[in-house]
ZAGU-9795 format. One record per residue (C-alpha): residue number from 1; x, y, z; residue in one letter. Coordinates in Angstrom, 3 decimals. Each point is the difference from the previous one (the first is absolute). Layout:
<recs>
<rec seq="NUM" u="X" v="Y" w="Z" type="A"/>
...
</recs>
This chain:
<recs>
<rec seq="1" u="65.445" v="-108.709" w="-47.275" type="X"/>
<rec seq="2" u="-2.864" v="2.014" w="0.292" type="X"/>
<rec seq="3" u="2.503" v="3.247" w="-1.902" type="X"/>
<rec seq="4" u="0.062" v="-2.360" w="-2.186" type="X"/>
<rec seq="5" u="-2.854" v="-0.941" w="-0.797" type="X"/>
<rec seq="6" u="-1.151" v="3.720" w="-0.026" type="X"/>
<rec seq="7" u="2.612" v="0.676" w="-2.612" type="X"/>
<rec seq="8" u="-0.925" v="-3.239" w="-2.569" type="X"/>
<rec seq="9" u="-3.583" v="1.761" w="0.557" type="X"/>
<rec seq="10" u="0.944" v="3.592" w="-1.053" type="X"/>
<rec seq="11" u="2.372" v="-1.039" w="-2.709" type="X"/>
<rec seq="12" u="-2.936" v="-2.659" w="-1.333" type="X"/>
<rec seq="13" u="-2.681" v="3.320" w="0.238" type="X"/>
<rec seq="14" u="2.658" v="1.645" w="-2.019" type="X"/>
<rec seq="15" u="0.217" v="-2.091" w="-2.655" type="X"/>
<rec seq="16" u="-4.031" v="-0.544" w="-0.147" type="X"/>
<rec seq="17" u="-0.559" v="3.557" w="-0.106" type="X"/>
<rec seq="18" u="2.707" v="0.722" w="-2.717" type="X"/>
<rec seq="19" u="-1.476" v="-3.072" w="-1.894" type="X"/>
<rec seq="20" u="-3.844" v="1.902" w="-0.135" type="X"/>
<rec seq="21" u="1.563" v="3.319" w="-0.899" type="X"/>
<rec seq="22" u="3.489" v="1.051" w="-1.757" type="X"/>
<rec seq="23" u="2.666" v="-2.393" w="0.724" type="X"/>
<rec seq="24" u="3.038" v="1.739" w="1.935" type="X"/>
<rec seq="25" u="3.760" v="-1.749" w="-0.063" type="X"/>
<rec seq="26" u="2.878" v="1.040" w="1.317" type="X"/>
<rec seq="27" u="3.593" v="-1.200" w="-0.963" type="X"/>
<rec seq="28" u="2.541" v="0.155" w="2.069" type="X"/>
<rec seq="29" u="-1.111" v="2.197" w="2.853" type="X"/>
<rec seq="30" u="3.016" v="1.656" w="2.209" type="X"/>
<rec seq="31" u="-2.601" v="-0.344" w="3.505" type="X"/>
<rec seq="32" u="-3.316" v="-1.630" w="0.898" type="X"/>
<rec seq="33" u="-1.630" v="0.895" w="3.194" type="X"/>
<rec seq="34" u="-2.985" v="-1.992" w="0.888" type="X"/>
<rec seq="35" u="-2.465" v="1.318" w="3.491" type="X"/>
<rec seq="36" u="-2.311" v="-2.148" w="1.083" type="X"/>
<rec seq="37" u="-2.538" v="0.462" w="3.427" type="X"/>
<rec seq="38" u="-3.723" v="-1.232" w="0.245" type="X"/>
<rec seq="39" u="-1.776" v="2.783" w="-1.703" type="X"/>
<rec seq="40" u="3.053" v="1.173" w="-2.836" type="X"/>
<rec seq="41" u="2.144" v="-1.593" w="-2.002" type="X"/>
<rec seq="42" u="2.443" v="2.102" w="-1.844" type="X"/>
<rec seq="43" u="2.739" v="-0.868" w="-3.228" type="X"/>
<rec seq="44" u="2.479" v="2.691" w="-0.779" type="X"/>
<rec seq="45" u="2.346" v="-0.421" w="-2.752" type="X"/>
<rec seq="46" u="3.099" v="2.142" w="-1.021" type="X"/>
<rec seq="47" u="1.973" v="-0.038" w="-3.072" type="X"/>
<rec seq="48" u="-0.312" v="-1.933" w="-3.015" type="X"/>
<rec seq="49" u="2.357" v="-0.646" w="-2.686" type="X"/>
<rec seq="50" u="1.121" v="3.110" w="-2.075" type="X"/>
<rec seq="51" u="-2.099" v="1.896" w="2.611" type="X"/>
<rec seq="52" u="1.478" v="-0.079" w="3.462" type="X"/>
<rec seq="53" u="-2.584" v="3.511" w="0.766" type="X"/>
<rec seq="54" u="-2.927" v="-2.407" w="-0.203" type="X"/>
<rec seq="55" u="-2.560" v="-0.747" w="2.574" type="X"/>
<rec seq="56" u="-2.634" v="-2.399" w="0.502" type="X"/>
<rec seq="57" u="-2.892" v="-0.065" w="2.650" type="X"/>
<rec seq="58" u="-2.869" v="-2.194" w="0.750" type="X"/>
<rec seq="59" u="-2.026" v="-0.054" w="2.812" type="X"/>
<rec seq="60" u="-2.802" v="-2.612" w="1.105" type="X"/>
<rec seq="61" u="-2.301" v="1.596" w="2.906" type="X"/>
<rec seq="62" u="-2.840" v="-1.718" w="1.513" type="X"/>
<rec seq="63" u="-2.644" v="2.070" w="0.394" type="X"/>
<rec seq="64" u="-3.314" v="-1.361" w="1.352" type="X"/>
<rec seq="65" u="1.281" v="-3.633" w="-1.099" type="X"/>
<rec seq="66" u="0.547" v="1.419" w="-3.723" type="X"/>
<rec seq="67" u="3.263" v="0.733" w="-1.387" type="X"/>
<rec seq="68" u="0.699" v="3.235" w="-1.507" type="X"/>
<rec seq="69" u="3.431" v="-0.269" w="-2.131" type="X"/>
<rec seq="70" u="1.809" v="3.226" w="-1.013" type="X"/>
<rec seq="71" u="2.985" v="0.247" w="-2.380" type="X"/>
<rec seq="72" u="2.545" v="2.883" w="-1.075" type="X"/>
<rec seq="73" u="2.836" v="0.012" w="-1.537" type="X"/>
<rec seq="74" u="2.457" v="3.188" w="0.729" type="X"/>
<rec seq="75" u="1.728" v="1.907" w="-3.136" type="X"/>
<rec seq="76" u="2.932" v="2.753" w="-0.223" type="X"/>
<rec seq="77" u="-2.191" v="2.277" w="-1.426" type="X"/>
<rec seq="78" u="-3.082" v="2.343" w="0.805" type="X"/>
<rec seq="79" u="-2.773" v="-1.812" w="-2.703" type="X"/>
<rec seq="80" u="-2.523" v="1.973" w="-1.092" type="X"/>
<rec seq="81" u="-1.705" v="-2.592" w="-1.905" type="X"/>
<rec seq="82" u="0.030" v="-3.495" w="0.125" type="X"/>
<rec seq="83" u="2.569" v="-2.232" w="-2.266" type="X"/>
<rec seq="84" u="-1.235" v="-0.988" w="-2.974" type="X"/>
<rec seq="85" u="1.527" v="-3.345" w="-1.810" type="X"/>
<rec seq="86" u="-0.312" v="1.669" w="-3.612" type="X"/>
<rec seq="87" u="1.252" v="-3.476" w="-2.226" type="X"/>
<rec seq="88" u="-0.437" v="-3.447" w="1.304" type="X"/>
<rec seq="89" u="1.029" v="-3.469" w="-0.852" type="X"/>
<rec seq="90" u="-1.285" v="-3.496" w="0.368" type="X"/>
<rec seq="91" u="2.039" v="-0.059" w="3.512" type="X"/>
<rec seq="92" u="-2.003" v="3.312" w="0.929" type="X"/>
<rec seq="93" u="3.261" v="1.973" w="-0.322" type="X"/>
<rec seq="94" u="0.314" v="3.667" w="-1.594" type="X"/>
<rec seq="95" u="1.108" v="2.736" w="0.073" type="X"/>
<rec seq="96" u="-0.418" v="2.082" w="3.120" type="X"/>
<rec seq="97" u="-1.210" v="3.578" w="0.326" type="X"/>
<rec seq="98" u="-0.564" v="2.249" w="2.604" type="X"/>
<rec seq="99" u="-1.420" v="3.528" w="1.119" type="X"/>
<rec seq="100" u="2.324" v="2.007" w="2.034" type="X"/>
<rec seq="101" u="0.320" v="3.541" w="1.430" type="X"/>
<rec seq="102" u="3.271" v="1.936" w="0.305" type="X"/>
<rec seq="103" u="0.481" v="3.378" w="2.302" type="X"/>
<rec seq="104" u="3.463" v="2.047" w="-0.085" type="X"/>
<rec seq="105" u="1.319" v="3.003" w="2.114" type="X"/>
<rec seq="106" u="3.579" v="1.245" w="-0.834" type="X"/>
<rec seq="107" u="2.025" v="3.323" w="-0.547" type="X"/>
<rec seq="108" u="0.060" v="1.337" w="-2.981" type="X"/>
<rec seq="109" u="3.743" v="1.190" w="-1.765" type="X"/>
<rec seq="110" u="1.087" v="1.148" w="-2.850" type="X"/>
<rec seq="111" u="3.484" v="-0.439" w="-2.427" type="X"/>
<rec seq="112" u="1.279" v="1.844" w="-2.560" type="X"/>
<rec seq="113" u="-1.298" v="3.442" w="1.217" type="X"/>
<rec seq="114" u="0.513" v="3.510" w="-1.225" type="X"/>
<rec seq="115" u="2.353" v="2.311" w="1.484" type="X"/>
<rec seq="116" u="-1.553" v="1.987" w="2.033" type="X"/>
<rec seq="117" u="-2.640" v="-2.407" w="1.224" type="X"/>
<rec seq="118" u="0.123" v="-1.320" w="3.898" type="X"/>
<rec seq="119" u="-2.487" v="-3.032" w="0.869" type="X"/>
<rec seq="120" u="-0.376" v="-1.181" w="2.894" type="X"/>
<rec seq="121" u="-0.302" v="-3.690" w="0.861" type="X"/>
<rec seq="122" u="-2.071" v="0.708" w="3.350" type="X"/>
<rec seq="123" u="-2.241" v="1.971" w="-1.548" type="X"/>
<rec seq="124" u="-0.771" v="-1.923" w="-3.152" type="X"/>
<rec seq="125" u="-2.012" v="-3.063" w="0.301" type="X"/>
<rec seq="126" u="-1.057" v="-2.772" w="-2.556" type="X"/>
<rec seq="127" u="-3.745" v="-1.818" w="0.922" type="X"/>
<rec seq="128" u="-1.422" v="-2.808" w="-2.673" type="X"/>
<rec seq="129" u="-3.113" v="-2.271" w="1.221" type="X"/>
<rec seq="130" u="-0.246" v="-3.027" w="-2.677" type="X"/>
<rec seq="131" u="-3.706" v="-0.563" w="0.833" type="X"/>
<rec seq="132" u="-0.372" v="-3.122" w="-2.440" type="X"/>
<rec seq="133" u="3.065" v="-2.024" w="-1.583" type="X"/>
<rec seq="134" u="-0.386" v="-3.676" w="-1.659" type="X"/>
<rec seq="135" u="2.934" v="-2.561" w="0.813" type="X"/>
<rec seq="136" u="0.333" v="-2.821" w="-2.221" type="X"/>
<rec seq="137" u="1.692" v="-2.744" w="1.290" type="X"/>
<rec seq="138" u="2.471" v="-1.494" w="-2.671" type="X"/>
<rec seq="139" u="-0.022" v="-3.434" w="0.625" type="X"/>
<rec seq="140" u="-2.499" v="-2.332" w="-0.766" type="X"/>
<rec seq="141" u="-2.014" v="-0.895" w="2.752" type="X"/>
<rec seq="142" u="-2.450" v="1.171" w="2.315" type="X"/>
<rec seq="143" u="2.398" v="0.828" w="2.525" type="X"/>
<rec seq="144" u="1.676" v="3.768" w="0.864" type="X"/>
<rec seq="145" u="3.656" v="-0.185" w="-1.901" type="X"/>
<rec seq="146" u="3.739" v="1.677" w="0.525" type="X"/>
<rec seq="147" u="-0.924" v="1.726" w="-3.285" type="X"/>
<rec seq="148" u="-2.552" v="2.706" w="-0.305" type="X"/>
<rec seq="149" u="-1.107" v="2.317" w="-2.785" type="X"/>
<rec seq="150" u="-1.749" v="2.804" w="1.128" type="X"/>
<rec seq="151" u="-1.828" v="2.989" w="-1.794" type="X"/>
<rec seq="152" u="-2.570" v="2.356" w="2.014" type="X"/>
<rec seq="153" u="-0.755" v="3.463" w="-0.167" type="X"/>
<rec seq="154" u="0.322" v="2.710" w="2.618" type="X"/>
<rec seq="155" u="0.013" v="3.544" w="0.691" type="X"/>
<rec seq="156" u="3.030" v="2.192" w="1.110" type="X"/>
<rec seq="157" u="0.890" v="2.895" w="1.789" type="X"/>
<rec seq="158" u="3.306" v="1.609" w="0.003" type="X"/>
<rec seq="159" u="0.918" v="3.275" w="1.574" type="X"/>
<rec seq="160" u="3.581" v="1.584" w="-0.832" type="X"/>
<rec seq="161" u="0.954" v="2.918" w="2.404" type="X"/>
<rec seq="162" u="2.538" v="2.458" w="-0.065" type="X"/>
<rec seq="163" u="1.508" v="2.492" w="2.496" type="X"/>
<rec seq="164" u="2.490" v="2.830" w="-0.138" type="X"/>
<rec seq="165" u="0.060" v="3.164" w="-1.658" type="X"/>
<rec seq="166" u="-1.592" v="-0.886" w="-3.161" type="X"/>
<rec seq="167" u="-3.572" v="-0.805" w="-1.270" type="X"/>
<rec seq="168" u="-1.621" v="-2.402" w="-2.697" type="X"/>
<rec seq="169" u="-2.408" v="3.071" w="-2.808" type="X"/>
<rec seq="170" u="-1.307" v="-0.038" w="-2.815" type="X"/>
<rec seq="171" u="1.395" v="2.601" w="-2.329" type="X"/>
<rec seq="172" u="-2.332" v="1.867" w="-2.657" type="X"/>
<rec seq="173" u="0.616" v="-2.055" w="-2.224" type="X"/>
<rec seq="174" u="-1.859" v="-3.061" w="2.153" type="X"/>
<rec seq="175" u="3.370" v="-1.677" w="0.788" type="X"/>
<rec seq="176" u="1.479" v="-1.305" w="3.364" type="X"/>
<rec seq="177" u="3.042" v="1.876" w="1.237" type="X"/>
<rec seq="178" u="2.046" v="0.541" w="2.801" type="X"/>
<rec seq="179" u="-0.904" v="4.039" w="1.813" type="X"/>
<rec seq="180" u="0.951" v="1.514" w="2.830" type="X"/>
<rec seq="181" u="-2.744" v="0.990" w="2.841" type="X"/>
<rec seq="182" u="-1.081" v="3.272" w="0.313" type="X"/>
<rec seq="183" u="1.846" v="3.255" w="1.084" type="X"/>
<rec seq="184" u="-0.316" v="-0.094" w="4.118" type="X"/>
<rec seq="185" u="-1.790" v="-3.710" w="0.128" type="X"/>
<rec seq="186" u="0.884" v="-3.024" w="2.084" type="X"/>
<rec seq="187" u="0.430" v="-3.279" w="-2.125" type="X"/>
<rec seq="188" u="-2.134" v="-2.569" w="0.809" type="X"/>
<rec seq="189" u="0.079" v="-3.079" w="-2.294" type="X"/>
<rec seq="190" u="-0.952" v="-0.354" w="-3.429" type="X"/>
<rec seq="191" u="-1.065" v="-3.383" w="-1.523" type="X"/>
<rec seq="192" u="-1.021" v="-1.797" w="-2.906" type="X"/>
<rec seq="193" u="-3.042" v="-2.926" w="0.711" type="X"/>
<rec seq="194" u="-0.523" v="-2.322" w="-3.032" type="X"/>
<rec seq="195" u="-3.090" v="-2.465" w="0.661" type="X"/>
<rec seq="196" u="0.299" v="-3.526" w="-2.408" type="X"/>
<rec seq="197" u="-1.945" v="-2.686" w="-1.222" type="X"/>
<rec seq="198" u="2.557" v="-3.156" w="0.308" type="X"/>
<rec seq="199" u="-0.002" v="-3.042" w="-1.592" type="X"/>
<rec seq="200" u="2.803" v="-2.227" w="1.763" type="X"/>
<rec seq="201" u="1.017" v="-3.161" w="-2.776" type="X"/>
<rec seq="202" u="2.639" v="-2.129" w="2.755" type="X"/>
<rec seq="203" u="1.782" v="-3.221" w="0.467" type="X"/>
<rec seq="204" u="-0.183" v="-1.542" w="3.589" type="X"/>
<rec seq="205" u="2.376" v="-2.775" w="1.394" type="X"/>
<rec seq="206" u="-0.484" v="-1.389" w="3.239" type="X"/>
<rec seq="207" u="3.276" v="-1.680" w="1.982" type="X"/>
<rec seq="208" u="-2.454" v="-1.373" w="2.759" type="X"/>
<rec seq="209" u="-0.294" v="0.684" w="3.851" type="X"/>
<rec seq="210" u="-0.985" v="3.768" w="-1.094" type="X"/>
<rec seq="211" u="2.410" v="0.776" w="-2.052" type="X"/>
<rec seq="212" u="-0.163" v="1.247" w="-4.097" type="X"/>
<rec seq="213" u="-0.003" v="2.862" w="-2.197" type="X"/>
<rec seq="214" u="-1.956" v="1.798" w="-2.801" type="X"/>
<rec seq="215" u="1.297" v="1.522" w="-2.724" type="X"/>
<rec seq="216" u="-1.090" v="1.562" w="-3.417" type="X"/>
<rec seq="217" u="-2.175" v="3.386" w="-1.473" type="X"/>
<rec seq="218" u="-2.169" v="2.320" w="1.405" type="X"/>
<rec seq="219" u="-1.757" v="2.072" w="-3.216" type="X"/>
<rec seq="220" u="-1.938" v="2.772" w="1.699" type="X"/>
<rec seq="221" u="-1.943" v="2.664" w="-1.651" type="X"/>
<rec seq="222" u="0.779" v="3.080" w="1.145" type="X"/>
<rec seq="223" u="-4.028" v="1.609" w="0.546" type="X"/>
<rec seq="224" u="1.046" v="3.262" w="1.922" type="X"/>
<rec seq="225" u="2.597" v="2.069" w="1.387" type="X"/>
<rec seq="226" u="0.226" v="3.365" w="1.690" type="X"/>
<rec seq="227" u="2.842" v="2.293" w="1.787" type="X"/>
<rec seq="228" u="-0.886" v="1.377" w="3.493" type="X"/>
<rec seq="229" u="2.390" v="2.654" w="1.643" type="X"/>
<rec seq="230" u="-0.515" v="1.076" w="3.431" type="X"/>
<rec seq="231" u="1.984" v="3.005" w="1.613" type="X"/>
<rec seq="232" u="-0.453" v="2.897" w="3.153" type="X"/>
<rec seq="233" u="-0.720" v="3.870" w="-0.994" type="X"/>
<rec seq="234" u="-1.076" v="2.624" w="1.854" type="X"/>
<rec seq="235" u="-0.791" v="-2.102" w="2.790" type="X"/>
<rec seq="236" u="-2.158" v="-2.021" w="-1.803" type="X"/>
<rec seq="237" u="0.195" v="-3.833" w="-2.254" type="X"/>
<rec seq="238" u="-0.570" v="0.000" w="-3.542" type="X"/>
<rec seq="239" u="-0.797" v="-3.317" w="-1.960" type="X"/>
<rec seq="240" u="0.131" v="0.222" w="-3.732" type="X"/>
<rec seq="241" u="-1.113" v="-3.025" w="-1.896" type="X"/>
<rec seq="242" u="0.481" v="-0.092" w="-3.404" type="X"/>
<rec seq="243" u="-1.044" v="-3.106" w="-3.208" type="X"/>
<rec seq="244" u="0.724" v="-1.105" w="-3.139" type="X"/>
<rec seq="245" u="3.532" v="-0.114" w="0.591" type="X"/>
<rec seq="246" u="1.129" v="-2.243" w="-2.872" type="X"/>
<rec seq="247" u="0.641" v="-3.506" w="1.617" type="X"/>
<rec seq="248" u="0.644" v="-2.950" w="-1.913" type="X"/>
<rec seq="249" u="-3.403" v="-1.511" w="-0.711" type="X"/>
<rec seq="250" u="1.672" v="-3.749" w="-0.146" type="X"/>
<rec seq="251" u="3.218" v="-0.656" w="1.491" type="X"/>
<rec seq="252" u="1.450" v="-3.830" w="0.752" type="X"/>
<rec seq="253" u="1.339" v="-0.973" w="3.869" type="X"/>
<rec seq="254" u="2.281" v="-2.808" w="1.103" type="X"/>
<rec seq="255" u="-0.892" v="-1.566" w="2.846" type="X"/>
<rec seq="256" u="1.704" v="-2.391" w="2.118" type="X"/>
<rec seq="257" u="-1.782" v="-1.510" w="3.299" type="X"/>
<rec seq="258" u="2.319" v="-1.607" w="2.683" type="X"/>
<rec seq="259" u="-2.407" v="-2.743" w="1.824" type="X"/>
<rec seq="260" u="0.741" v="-0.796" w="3.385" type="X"/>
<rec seq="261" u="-1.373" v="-1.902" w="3.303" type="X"/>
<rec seq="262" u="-0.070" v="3.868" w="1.417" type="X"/>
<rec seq="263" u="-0.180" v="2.973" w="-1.605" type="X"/>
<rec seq="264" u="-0.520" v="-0.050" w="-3.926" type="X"/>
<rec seq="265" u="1.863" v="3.029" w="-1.760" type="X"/>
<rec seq="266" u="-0.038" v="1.151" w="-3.340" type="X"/>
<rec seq="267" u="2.227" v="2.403" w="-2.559" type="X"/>
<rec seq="268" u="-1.613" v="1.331" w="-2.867" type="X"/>
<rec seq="269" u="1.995" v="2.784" w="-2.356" type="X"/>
<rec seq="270" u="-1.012" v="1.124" w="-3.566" type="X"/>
<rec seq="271" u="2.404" v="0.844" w="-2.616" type="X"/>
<rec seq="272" u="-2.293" v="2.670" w="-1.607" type="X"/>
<rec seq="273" u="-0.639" v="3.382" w="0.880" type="X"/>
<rec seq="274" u="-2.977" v="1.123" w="2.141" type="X"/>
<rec seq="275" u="-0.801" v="3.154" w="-1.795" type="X"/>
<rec seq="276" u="0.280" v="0.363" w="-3.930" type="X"/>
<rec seq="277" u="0.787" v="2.957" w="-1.466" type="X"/>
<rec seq="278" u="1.390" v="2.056" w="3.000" type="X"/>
<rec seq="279" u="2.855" v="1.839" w="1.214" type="X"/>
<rec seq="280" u="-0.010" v="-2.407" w="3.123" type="X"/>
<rec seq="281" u="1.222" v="-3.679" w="-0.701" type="X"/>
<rec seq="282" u="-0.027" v="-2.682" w="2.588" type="X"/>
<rec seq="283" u="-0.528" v="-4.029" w="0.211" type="X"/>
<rec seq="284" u="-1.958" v="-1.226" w="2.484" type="X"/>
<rec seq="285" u="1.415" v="-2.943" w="2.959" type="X"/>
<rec seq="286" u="-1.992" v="-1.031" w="2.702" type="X"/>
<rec seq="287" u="0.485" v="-3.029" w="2.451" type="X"/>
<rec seq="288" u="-2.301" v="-0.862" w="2.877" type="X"/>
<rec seq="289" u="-2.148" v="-2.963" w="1.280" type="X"/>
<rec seq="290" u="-2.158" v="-1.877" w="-2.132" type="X"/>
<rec seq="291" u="-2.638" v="-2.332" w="1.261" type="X"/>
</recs>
């Protein structure tokens, strides 16, 4: 009885407290866990329909015979800022958007080299940190959606390295070609870094319990590259850095993100060259994680 009674008083708060601010409901929840003891009472909520990820908390403290009620509501994704119902109807419906951030680490590859040329996966890594992207729920209500369109903007670094006999140069003429190290030298590794601007435009499904995908372009702007070539001689290391080696100021990615209650991963691979106007052709793959 008295578990009870505790309960009618928690969910009665509930509603009170919903009633003086915004007004939560929940369809079809998949579990609802209600703690009770003589100083807390505690509602947690998981799942709701087309979002089994969701979460719902509320807590009711007494605290010097005052209540002090505190609410979240877990999401899938890091928010920078706060959702923001942009459109809204007489049923105080609309459409949904939300600030997110995005971070990936992966290894960079490469198809449809040049003879000669010898990349490394190990060595060549792919890093992009999506500091601000805007998902717009599809459907129209104020509630997060299996359907997301997405557009942000990011920055990118991507290192290609090669090993072996031969070195990335530019000629006299200001072109990149393939040259061999100098007489009685110890190759190193020679590279090419391109830095990026991106501006991801993707399509988002969720399955539910975790699971989901992204898919679409990645336009980045191609702001600077440089080769770097590191080999032994004489005892000593030599570095030689060298810019202005002709990459592609735009170039167009397709990336595909594989959603999952673990680890997220991600394959991205342009069909477009990474350096315009060279001796040296390559296309650039990566795959990774992406959170």
């Amino acid at each position: 009885m008295r578990h009870f009674l505790l309960l009618t008083f928690v969910l009665a708060y509930t509603a009170m407290w919903a009633a003086d601010n915004d007004t939560v409901v929940i369809n079809k929840p998949t579990k609802v866990t209600v703690i009770t003891n003589d100083s807390l009472q505690k509602i947690i909520v998981k799942g709701q329909e087309s979002d089994s990820s969701y979460v719902y908390r509320n807590t009711i403290q007494m605290v010097d015979s005052n209540y002090v009620s505190q609410t979240t509501i877990d999401r899938d994704d890091w928010s920078l800022i706060p959702k923001v119902a942009v459109t809204k109807n007489d049923s105080c419906k609309g459409t949904l958007v939300e600030g997110t951030a995005h971070l990936g680490v992966g290894f960079q590859s490469v198809a449809n080299a040049s003879a000669g040329t010898n990349f490394k996966l190990l060595r060549s890594t792919d890093f992009f940190f999506v500091p601000l992207q805007f998902d717009v729920h599809l459907r129209g209500h104020g509630r997060r959606s299996r359907n997301i369109l997405s557009l942000g903007i990011g920055l990118n670094w991507r290192t290609y390295c090669m090993k072996g006999d031969m070195r990335l140069m530019k000629n006299e003429e200001g072109r990149v070609v393939l040259s061999s190290y100098p007489d009685g030298s110890k190759p190193g590794h020679s590279q090419v870094n391109i830095f990026s601007l991106s501006f991801p435009l993707l399509y988002q499904h969720r399955f539910g319990h975790g699971w989901g995908f992204k898919v679409g372009p990645v336009f980045n702007w191609n702001t600077y590259g440089r080769l770097k070539t590191v080999y032994d001689k004489d005892g000593g290391e030599y570095t030689f850095k060298e810019k202005s080696i002709g990459q592609r100021r735009w170039t167009i990615d397709c990336l595909l993100v594989l959603k999952n209650p673990v680890i997220p991963l991600y394959v991205r691979y342009s069909p477009m060259n990474v350096l315009k106007g060279t001796d040296v052709e390559f296309q650039s793959l990566s795959f990774g994680l992406c959170f």
